[in-house]
VOTIKE-975825 format. One line per field, with one value per residue (C-alpha): x, y, z. Coordinates in Angstrom, 3 decimals, m for minus. Example, Ala and Ser with C-alpha at 12.3 -4.5 7.8 and 13.67 -1.06 7.14 Angstrom:
x	12.300, 13.670 .
y	m4.500, m1.060 .
z	7.800, 7.140 .
This chain:
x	8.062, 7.144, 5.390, 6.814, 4.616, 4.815, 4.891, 1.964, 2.633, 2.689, 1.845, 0.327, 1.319, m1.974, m1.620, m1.504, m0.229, 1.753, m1.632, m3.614, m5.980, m5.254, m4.019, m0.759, 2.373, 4.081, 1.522, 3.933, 6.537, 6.363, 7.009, 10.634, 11.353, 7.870, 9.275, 12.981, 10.790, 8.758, 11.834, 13.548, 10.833, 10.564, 14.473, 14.077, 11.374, 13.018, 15.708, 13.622, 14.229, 11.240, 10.312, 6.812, 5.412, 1.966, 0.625, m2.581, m3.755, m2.784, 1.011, 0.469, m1.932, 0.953, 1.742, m1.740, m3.176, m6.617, m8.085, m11.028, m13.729, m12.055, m11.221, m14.970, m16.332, m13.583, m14.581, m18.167, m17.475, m15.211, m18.072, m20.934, m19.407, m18.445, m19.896, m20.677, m22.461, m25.391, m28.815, m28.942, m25.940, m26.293, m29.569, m27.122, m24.577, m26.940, m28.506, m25.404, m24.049, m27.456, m27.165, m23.174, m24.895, m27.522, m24.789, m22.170, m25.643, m25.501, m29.188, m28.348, m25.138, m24.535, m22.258, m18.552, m17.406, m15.416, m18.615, m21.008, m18.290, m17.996, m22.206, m21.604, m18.580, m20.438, m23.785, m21.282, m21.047, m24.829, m25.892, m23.564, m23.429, m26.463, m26.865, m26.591, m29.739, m31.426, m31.798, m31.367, m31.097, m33.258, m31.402, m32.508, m33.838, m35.020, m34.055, m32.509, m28.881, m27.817, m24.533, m23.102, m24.245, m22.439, m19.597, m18.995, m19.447, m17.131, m14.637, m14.601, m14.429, m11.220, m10.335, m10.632, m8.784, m6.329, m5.911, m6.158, m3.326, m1.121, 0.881, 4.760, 6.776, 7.756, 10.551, 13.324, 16.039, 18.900, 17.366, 19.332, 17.256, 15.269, 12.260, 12.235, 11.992, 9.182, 7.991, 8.530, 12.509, 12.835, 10.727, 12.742, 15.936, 15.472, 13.595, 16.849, 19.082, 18.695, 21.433, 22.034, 22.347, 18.970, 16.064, 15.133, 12.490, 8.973, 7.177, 3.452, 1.214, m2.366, m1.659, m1.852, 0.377, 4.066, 5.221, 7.817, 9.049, 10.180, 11.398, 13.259, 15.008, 16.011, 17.608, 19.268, 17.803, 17.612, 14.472, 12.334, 8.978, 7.912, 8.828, 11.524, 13.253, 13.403, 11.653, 8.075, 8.776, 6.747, 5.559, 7.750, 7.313, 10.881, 12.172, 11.640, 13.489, 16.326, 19.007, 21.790, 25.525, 28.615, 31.146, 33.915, 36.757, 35.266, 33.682, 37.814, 37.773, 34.235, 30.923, 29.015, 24.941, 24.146, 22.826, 20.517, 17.719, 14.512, 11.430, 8.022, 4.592, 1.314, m1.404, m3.755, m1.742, m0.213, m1.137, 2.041, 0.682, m1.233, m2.337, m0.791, m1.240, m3.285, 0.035, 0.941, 3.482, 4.517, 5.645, 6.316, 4.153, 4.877, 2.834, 4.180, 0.774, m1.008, 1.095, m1.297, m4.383, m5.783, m5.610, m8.299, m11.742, m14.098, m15.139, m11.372, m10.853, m13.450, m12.507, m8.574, m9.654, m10.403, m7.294, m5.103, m6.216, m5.836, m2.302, m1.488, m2.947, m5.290, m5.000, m4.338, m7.461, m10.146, m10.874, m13.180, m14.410, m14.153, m10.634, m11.145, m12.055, m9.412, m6.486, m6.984, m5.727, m2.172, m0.159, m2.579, m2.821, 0.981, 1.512, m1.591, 0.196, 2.863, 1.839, 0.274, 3.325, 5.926, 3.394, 3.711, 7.409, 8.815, 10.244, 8.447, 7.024, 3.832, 3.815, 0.701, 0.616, m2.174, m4.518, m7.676, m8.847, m10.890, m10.490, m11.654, m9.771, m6.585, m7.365, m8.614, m4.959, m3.803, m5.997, m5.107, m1.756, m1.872, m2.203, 1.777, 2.721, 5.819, 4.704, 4.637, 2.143, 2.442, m0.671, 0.160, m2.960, m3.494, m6.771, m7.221, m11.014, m10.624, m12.376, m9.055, m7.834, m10.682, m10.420, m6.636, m7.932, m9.969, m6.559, m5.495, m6.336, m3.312, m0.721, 1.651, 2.018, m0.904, 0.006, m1.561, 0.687, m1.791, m1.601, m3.088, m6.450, m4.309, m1.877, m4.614, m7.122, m4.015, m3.026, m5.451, m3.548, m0.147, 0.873, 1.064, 0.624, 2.671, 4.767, 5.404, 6.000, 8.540, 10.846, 10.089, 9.090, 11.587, 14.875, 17.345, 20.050, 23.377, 22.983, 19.766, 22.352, 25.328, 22.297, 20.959, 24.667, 25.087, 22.140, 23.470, 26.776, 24.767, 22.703, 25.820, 27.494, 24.400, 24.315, 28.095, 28.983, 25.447, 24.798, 24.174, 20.685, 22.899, 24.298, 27.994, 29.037, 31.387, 34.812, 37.895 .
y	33.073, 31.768, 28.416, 25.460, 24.164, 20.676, 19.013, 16.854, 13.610, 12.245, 8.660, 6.053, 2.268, 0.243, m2.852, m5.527, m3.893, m5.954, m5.984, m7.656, m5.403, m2.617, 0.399, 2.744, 1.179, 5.264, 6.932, 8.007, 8.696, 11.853, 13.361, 12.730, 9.534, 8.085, 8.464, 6.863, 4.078, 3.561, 3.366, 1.065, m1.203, m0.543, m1.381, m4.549, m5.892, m5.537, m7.154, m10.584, m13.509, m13.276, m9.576, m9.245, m5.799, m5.650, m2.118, m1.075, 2.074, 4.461, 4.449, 5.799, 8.776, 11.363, 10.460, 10.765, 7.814, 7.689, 5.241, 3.114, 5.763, 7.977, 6.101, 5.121, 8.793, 9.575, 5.852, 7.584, 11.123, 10.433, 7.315, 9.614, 12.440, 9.630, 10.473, 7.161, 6.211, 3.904, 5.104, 1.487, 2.024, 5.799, 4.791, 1.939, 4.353, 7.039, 4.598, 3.450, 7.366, 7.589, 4.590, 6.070, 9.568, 7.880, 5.586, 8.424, 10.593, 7.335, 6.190, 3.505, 0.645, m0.657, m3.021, m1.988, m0.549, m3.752, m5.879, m3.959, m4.297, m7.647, m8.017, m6.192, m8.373, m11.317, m10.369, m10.158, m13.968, m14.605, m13.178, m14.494, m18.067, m20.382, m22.787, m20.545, m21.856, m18.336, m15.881, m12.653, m9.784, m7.477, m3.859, m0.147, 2.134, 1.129, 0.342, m2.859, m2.899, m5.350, m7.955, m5.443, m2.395, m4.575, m5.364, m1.594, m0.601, m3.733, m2.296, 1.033, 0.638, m1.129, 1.477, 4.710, 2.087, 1.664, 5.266, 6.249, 4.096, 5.042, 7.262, 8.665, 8.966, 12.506, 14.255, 13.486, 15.758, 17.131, 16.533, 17.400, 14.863, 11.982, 14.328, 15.527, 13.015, 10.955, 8.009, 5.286, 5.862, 6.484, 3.378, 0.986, 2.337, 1.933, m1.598, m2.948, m1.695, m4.960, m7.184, m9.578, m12.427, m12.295, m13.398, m11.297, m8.649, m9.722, m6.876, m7.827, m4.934, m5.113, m1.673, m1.985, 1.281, 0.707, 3.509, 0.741, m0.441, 3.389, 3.796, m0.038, 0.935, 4.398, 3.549, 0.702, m2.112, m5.677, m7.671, m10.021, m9.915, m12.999, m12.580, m13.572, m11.572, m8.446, m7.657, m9.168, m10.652, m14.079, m15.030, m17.699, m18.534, m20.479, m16.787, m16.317, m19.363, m17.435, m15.141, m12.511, m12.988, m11.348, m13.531, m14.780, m13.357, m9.963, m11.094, m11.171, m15.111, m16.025, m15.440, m12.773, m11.736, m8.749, m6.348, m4.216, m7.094, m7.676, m9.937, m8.203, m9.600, m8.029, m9.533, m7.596, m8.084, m4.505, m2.243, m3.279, m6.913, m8.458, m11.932, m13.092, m16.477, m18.299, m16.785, m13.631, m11.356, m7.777, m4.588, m1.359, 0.896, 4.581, 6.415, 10.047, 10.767, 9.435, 12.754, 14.990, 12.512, 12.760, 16.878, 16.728, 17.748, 14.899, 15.735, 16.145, 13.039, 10.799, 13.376, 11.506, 8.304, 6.568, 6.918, 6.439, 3.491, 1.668, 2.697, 0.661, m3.310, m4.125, m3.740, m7.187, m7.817, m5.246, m4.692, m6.713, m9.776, m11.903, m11.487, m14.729, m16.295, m14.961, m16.313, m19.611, m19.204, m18.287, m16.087, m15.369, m18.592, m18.630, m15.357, m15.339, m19.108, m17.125, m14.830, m17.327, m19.200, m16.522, m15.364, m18.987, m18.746, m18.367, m15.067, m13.162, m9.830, m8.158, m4.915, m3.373, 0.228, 1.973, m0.693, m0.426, m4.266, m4.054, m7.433, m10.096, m12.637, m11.000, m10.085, m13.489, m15.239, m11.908, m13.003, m17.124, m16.052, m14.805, m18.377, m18.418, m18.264, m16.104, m13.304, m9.812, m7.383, m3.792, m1.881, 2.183, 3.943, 7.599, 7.655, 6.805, 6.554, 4.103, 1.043, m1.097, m0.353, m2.291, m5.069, m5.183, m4.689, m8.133, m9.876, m9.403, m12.535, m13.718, m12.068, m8.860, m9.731, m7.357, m3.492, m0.553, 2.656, 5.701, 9.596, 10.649, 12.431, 15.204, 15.164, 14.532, 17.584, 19.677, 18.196, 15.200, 12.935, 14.345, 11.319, 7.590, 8.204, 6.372, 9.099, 10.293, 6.565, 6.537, 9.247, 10.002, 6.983, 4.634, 5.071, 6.528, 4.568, 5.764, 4.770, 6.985, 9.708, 8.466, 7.954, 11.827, 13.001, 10.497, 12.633, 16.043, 15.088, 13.912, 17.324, 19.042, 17.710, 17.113, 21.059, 21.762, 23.052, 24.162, 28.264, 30.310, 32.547, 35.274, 33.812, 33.304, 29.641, 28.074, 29.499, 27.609 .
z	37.045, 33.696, 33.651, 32.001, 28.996, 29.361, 25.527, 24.503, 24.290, 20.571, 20.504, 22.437, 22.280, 22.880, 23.830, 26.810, 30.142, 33.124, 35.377, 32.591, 31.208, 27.778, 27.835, 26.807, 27.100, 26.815, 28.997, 31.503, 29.689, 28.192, 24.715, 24.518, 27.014, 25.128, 21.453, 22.703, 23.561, 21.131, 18.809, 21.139, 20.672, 17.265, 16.942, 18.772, 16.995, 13.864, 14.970, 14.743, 12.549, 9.984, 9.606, 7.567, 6.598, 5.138, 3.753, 2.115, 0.480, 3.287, 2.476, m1.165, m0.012, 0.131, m3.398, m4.807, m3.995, m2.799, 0.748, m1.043, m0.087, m1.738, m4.650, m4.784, m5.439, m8.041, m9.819, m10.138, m10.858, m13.882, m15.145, m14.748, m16.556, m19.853, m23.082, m23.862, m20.321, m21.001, m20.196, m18.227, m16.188, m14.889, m12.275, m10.990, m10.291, m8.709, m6.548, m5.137, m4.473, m2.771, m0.616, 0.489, 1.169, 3.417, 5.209, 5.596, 7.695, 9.889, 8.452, 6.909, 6.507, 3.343, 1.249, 1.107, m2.181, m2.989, m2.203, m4.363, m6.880, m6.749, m7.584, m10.418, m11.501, m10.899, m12.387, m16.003, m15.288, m14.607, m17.632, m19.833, m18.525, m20.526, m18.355, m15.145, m12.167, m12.955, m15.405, m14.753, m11.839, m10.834, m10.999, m9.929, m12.439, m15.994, m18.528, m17.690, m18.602, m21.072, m21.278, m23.438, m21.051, m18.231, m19.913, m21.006, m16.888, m15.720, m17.792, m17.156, m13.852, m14.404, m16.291, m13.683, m10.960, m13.292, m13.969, m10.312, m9.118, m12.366, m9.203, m9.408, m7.485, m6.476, m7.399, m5.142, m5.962, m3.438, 0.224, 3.194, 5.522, 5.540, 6.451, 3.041, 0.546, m0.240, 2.242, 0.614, 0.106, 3.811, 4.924, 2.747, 3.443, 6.987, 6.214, 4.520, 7.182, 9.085, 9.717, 6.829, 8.594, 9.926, 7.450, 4.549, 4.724, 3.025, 2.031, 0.821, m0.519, m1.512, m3.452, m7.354, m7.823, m8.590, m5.919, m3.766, m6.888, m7.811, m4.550, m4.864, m8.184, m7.485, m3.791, m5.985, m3.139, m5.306, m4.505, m6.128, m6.592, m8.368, m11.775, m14.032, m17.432, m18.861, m21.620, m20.643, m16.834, m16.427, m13.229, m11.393, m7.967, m7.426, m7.129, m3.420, m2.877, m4.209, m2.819, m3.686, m2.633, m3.517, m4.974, m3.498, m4.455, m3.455, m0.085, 0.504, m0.096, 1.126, m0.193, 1.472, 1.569, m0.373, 1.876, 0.371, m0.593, m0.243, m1.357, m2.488, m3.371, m4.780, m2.999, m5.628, m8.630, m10.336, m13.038, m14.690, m15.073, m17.767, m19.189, m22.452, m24.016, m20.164, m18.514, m16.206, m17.689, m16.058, m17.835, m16.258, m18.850, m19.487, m16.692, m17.296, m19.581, m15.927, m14.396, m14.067, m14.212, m10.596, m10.584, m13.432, m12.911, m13.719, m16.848, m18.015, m16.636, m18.882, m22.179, m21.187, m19.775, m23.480, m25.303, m21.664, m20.975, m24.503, m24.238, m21.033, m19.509, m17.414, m13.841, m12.186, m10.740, m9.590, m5.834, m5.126, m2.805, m6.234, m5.583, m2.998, m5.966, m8.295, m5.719, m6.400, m9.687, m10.257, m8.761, m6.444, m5.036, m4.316, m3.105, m0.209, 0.254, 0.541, 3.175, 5.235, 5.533, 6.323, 9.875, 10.786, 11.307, 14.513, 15.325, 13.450, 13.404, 11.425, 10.689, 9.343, 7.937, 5.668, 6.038, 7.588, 7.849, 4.909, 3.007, 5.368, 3.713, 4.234, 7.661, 8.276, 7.476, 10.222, 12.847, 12.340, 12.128, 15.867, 17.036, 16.367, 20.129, 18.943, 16.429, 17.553, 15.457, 15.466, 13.308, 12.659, 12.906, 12.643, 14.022, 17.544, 17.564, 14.569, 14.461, 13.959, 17.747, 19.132, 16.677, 18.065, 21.401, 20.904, 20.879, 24.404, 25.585, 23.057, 25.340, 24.878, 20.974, 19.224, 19.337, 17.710, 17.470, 17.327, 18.340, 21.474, 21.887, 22.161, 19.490, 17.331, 18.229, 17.791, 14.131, 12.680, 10.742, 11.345, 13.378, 12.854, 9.613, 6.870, 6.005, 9.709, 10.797, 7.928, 8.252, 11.830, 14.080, 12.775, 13.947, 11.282, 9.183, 8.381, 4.893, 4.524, 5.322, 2.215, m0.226, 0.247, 0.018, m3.219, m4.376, m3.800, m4.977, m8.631, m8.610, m8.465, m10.729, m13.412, m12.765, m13.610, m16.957, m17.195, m17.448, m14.946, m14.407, m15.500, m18.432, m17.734, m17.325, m14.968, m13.672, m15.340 .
């Protein structure tokens, strides 16, 4: 008799167990019996009052996007291969790939990429502050770089961030399942699917790309994100005070919620925002000359990077720790405000995907915000020897309210990063919407009629 090969089990659902201590909440349950579940849970949770989703760099990977490591080497491939790079600046930048080698053999730790950033940022200030308590920093290499040298590297580090989040969103076209488009329509599709008289949905990124606002537009969900107009959007807080109803007379005599809504906020600001006249406007700029951007070679990218960038603003702020600084100032203040007061609701639950607890001072309103005796937090992982989980793990004393969804040992020797990713957690862990299914159809019906009247491969055109 032929033996029975038992599926391996997918996922595992870390967090506090019944006798007290941590462990897998799906352990016993199989492959199939563990994913009903998990989507159970999933279902229940978002059935909450105050739903709050927070996601970081992971959920724009599949569309180009690059985790901050990554984005780090590209920065410093494309500046070191720059005609123009100062004879100052290129020791600065070898020094630091030299100190990431080093850390990356385990012989050394060293600064995060958005704290070495944020020296250089701030040494911009030293030396061009007068009356500043010293005069000058001591850098690696000679010569020393100048205020101009300094100002040339602040800025084209802007620059390459700018151009590396300047990310499309894939070509939809006719799918025939939610498996098939791109993540971010099948996460907000599903995300809106709530019940409209529960709370809205506030989703908070700290991603500068404009990938959810594609995927917003194009699934034809309303939201608000902070700014009001058209033609150059100013930044107005009283927004998310606001709401969208259908009228009465065709709520059938009553006014009714608009279903399909949502609020969004950019922690980090947006490479469609810029500063005119001490005030923060937003544009969506052109980004089909970004298209084929990240698939350049280095040295293709610096010969484009020039006359790119002068055609589009400045990224809101850069990634770094000066951002602590920069929120105090508008809209940063407001939105962080923001985000702190929305996980002090009751009834609410966090969840956390493609972020890795990098920014302590968002993780820091996170970890306060865990003190509210009734907010559940669920972080997707797709590592399950990652760091995070026993940061999460730290919270156990807080009671069954901290979860980390990650694959199993197993699941993940068979296929790393297949699981508990963004894009799996997307169209597979989260349970499916029946308006996911009309908006594919919607889209098939549009291809097929976009492609009637049109000729055929053989020439002849359409029957009569």
């Amino acid at each position: 008799m032929a033996e029975t090969t038992v599926p391996v089990a997918e996922y595992q659902l870390i967090g506090l167990m019944e006798g007290g201590g941590v462990g897998d909440l799906l352990v016993d349950l199989g492959k199939k019996q563990g994913r009903s579940r998990l989507q159970a849970l999933i279902s229940e949770w978002l059935r909450m009052e105050n739903v709050v989703v927070l996601t970081g760099s992971g959920t724009s990977v599949s569309a180009g996007g690059k985790t901050m490591a990554n984005l780090e080497v590209a920065v410093f491939e494309t500046i070191e291969a720059l005609a123009d790079l100062p004879a100052s600046i290129k020791p600065i930048v070898q020094a630091r790939r030299e100190a990431v080698e080093k850390a990356n053999a385990g012989q050394t730790e060293i600064l995060g990429f958005e704290d070495w950033l944020s020296f250089v940022a701030n040494a911009v200030v030293v030396e061009e502050t007068e009356d500043a308590p010293f005069s000058g920093v001591n850098w690696p290499g000679n010569p020393k770089p100048s205020l101009k040298d300094l100002k040339w590297f602040v800025d084209r580090l802007r620059m390459t961030i700018f151009a590396e989040c300047a990310l499309s969103l894939p070509d939809t076209g006719p799918k025939e399942s939610a498996s098939q488009i791109p993540p971010q329509l099948a996460f907000l599709s599903k995300l809106v699917a709530r019940d409209s008289n529960l709370g809205r949905t506030h989703l908070f990124t700290l991603n500068y790309d404009t990938l959810f606002e594609q995927a917003l537009e194009l699934l034809g969900v309303q939201y608000f994100d902070g700014f009001t107009g058209r033609a150059a959007a100013r930044f107005d807080p009283s927004v998310y005070g606001l709401d969208i109803y259908y009228p009465g007379e065709v709520a059938e005599g009553r006014v009714r919620r608009f279903d399909k809504f949502l609020h969004f906020y950019k922690l980090h600001g947006s490479i469609h925002w810029f500063e005119q006249s001490d005030e923060m406007r937003a544009r969506h700029p052109d980004l089909s000359p970004f298209l084929s951007y990240a698939k350049k070679s280095p040295k293709d990218k610096a010969a484009a990077l020039q006359p790119l960038a002068e055609e589009v603003p400045s990224v809101g702020i850069l990634p770094t720790v000066n951002k602590f600084a920069q929120t105090l100032t508008m809209p940063y203040a407001h939105l962080f405000r923001s985000f702190q007061v929305r996980l002090g609701i009751p009834q609410t639950f966090l969840l956390v995907l493609g972020y890795g607890f990098g920014d302590d001072h968002v993780s820091r309103i996170i970890e306060n915000a865990l003190m509210n005796p009734s907010l559940v937090m669920l972080v997707v992982e797709p590592n399950p020897n990652s760091p995070v989980i026993e940061r999460i793990r730290s919270h156990k004393d807080l009671g069954k309210r901290a979860f980390v969804l990650c694959p199993t040992s197993d699941a993940f020797a068979d296929v790393p990063y297949k699981h508990a990713t963004f894009d799996d957690f997307a169209t597979s862990v989260m349970p499916d919407v029946q308006w996911l299914d009309d908006f594919l159809r919607l889209r098939r019906f549009e291809k097929q009629i976009a492609s009637y009247g049109k000729p055929s491969n053989t020439g002849a055109g359409p029957e009569a």
